[in-house]
N, C-alpha and C positions, 0 to 999 in steps of 0.2 A: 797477608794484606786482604781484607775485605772487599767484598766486588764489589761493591758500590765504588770503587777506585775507577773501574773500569766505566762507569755511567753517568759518574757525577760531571758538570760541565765548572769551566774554569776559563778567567778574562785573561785578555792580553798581558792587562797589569800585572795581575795577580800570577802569570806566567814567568814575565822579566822579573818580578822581585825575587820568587823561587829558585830562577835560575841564577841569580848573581849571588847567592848564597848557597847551593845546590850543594858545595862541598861539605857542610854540617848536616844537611837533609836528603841523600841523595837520592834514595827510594822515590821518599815523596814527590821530589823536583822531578824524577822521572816519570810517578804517575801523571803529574801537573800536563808534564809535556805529550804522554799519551794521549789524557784526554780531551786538551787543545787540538792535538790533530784529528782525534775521530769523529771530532765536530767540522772539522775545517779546512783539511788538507786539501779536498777538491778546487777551494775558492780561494786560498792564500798564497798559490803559487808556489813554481819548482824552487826559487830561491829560497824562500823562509822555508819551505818544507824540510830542504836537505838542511838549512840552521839548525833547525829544528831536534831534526837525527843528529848534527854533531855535538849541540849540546848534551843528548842523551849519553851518546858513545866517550865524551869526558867522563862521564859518571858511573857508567856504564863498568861492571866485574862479570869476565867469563864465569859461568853459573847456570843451574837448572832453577826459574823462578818465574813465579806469572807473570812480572812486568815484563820480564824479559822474551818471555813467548809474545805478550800483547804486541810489545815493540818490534816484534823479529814477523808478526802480520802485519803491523800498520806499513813496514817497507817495502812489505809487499803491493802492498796497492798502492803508495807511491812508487813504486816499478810502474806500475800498470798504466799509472794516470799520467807521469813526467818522464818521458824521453832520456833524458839526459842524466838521470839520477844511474852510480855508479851501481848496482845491485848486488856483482859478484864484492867488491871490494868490501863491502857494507859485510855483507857475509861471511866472509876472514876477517874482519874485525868484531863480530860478535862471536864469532865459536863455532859457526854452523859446522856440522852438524851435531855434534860432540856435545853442546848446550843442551839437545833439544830433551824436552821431561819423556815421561812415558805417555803421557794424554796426546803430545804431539803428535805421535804415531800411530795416532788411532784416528777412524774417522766420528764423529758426533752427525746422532741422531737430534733434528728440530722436533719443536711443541706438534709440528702438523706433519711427524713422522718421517719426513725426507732426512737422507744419509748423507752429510756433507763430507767433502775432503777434508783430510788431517793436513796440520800444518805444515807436516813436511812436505806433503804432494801439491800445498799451493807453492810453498816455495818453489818446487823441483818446478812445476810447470812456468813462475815467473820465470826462471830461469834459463827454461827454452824458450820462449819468446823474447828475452832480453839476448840470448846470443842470436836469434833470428834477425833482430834490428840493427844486433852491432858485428856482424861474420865479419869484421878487423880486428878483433879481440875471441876469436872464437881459433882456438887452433887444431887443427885438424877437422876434424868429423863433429858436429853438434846431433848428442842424441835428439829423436823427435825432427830432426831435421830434414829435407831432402830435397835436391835441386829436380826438379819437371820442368817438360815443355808443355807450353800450351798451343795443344794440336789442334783443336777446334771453336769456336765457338755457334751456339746454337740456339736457339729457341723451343723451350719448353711448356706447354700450360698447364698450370697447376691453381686449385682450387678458381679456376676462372678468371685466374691471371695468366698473360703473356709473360714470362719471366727467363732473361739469359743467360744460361749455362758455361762452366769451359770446361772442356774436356783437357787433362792433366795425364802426363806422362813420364814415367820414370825409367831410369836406365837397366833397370829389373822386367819393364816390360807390365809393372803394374801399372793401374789405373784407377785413377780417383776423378769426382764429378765436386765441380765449386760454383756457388752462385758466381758473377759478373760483380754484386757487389761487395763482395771479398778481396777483390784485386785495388791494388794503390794506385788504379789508371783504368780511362774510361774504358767502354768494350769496345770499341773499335782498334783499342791501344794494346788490346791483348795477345789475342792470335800469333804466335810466331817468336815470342818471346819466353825466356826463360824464368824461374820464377821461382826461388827458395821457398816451402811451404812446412809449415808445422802442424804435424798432424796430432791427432787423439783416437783413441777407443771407445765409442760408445759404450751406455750398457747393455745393449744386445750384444758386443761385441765386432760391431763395422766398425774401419777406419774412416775417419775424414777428415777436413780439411777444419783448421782451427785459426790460422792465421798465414796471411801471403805478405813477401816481398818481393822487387823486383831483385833477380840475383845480380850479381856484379862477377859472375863469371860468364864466358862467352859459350854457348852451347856444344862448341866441339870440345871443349875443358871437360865436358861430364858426360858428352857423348859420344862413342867413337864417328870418326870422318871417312866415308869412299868416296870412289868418284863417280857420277852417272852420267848420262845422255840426257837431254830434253827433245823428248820425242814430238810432246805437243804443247802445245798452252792453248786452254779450255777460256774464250772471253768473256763467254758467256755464262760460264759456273764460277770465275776467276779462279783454276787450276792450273799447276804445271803438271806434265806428265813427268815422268824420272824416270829412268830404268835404271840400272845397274850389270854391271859385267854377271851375275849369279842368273839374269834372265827378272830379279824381282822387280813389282810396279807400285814406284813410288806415287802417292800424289801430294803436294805441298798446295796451299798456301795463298793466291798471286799478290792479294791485298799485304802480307808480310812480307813480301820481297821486292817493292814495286824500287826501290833506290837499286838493286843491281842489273835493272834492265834486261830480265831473262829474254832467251829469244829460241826457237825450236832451233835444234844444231847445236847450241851451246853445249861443253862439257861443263859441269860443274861438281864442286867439291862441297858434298850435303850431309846430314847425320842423320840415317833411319832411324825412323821413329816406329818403333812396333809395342803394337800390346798384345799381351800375354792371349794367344786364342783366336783374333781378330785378326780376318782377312787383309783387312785392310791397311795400308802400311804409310804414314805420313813422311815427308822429307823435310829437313831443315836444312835449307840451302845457306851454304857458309860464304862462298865465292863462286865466281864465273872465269874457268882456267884458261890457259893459253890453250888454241886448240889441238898444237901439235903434243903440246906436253897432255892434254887431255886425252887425244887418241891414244897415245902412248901408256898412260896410267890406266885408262879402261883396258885396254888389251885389243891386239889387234890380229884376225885370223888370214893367212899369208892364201892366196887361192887361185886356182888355171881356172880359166877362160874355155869351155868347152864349146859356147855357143853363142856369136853373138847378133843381135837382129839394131842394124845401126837405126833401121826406119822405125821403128817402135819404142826404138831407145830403150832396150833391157840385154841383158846377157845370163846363159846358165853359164854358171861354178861349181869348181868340186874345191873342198876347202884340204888342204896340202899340210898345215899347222894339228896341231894334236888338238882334238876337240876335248873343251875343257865341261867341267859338270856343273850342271845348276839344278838348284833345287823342285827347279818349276815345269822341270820335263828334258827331254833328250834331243837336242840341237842332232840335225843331220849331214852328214856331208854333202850333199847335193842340192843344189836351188836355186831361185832363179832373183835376182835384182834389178832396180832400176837404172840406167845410166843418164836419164834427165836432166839429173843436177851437175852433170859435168861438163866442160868446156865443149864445144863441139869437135875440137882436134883433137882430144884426148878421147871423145865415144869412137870418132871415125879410125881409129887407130885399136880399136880392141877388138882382136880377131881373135881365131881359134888359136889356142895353144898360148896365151897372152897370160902374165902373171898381175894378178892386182891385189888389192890389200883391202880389207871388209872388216868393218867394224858392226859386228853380228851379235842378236841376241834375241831370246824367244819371244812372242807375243803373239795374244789372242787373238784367233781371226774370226771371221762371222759364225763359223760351225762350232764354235766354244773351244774349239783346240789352241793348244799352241805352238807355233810353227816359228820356224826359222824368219827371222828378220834381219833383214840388209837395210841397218844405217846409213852407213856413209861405205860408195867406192872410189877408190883414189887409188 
């Protein structure tokens, strides 16, 4: 067939007459239909478009043949352009990949030198973005795929624009950077949320970000859950504090969690967010637990009462429970708590030789160290 098959334009008319005869003509009624679409597929809509494709696919013999490569690109950018256009099935019904010539697999060099992708690696790539949009039809793992959280958002200037970042987080501990307007929701609608992302390779070889959705999995699904402390909440940076039973310091969030009404004391049930390197370790807080069953899941150190000062409201402890290991340094058996927070029958009541219950874990004090911290005594 002659290129000019692929350039020449053709009417509506002169389309439907082709096609109601298509079966004496069917090459031609298929170029007709190609070149109806590559003038017009953007403007005629998803319904005639996929007509469009069925009439082809009547006509249509598994085969290695140009119309057929044309045809097996133009559905590709109706993937691209219509939603709702089926791609994988279109695909099994042409042959892919079994059909494709040897030219597919190559990439083509344009008039002004640049190296474009071969047909097969735009399909492959419509293909990840078409199970990005529909993970109900995607079963298992979608290569190119991967569920992040998004830990922060920030403010960048670049070429002398203000421009908003998110900082993207993966269960590997990688880390990828996405403008604000790549996300399907405004920036204030980001932070805190989960978010299937499709990546690519540049040609320097960086990962990045090619395409977001919002996931429809809930964050503890793709990231493991413990349970921490809330030490503090920062009003003025909108931060929670976190810790965990290992002694590490979470910070999450507060504008991503304002519906579970965090409160310092709370135990809750979060998913550490860490990247690969980075000190710094974010929380994605799931729920706000019961507090007895919270005490109880963070871990609790069983401790005698060696000293107690009722009028200053503190007592030294020696901890009686096997001290457990954390990462962040070496918790001691000896130290000193506040009793402030307890009823005042219960502080005038803790004398020497008195057994109480501490819920302990390391944290930084003014001198850069980290030392022992009493939580909560009960």
């Amino acid at each position: 067939m002659p290129t000019s098959n692929t350039t020449q334009s053709v009417t509506w008319e002169e389309l439907l007459d082709s096609i109601a005869t298509g079966a004496a003509h069917p090459d031609d009624t298929n170029w007709k239909i190609y070149r109806y679409l590559q003038n017009n597929y953007k403007t005629i809509g998803s319904v005639t478009a996929r007509t469009l494709l069925a009439a082809y696919m009547k006509l249509h013999v598994k085969r290695m043949s140009l119309i057929d490569s044309c045809m097996l690109g133009m559905a590709v950018k109706i993937s691209e352009t219509y939603g709702d256009f089926k791609l994988p099935k279109f695909l099994e019904a042409w042959g892919y990949d079994s059909c494709l010539r040897a030219q597919d697999l190559q990439r083509q060099t344009g008039k002004d030198g640049r190296q474009y992708l071969s047909l097969k690696e735009r399909v492959e790539r419509a293909l990840q973005s078409y199970r990005l949009h529909h993970p109900e039809e995607c079963k298992g793992e979608c290569d190119g795929v991967v569920s992040m959280y998004a830990a922060k958002v920030f403010e960048k200037e670049a070429n002398g624009r203000k421009r908003r970042y998110v900082k993207l987080v993966a269960t590997n501990g990688s880390e990828l950077i996405a403008d604000s307007h790549q996300f399907p929701c405004r920036p204030w609608e980001i932070s805190g949320r989960l978010f299937d992302v499709l990546t690519r390779v540049s040609k320097q070889g960086n990962e990045r970000v090619s395409d977001i959705v919002v996931s429809a999995k809930r964050v503890d699904e793709v990231f493991s859950a413990e349970v921490g402390y809330v030490e503090f909440v920062d009003e003025s940076h909108g931060h929670i504090h976190v810790y965990d039973s290992q002694s590490r310091h979470f910070v999450a969030e507060k504008s991503a969690h304002t519906a579970l009404k965090i409160s310092v004391g709370n135990y809750v049930r979060f998913c550490p967010i860490i990247v690969n390197g980075d000190h710094f370790k974010s929380a994605a807080i799931v729920s706000v637990m019961d507090k007895y069953e919270g005490r109880k899941a963070f871990g609790i150190y069983e401790a005698k009462v060696e000293y107690a000062n009722v009028k200053d409201r503190y007592i030294r402890y020696s901890l009686e429970s096997a001290i457990r290991y954390t990462p962040e340094g070496n918790i001691i058996k000896a130290g000193f708590a506040s009793t402030a927070n307890l009823p005042e029958d219960v502080r005038n009541g803790m004398v020497q030789g008195s057994h109480v219950r501490l819920i302990l874990f390391l944290k930084r004090g003014k001198d850069g160290m980290k030392h022992n911290y009493v939580a909560e005594v009960f």
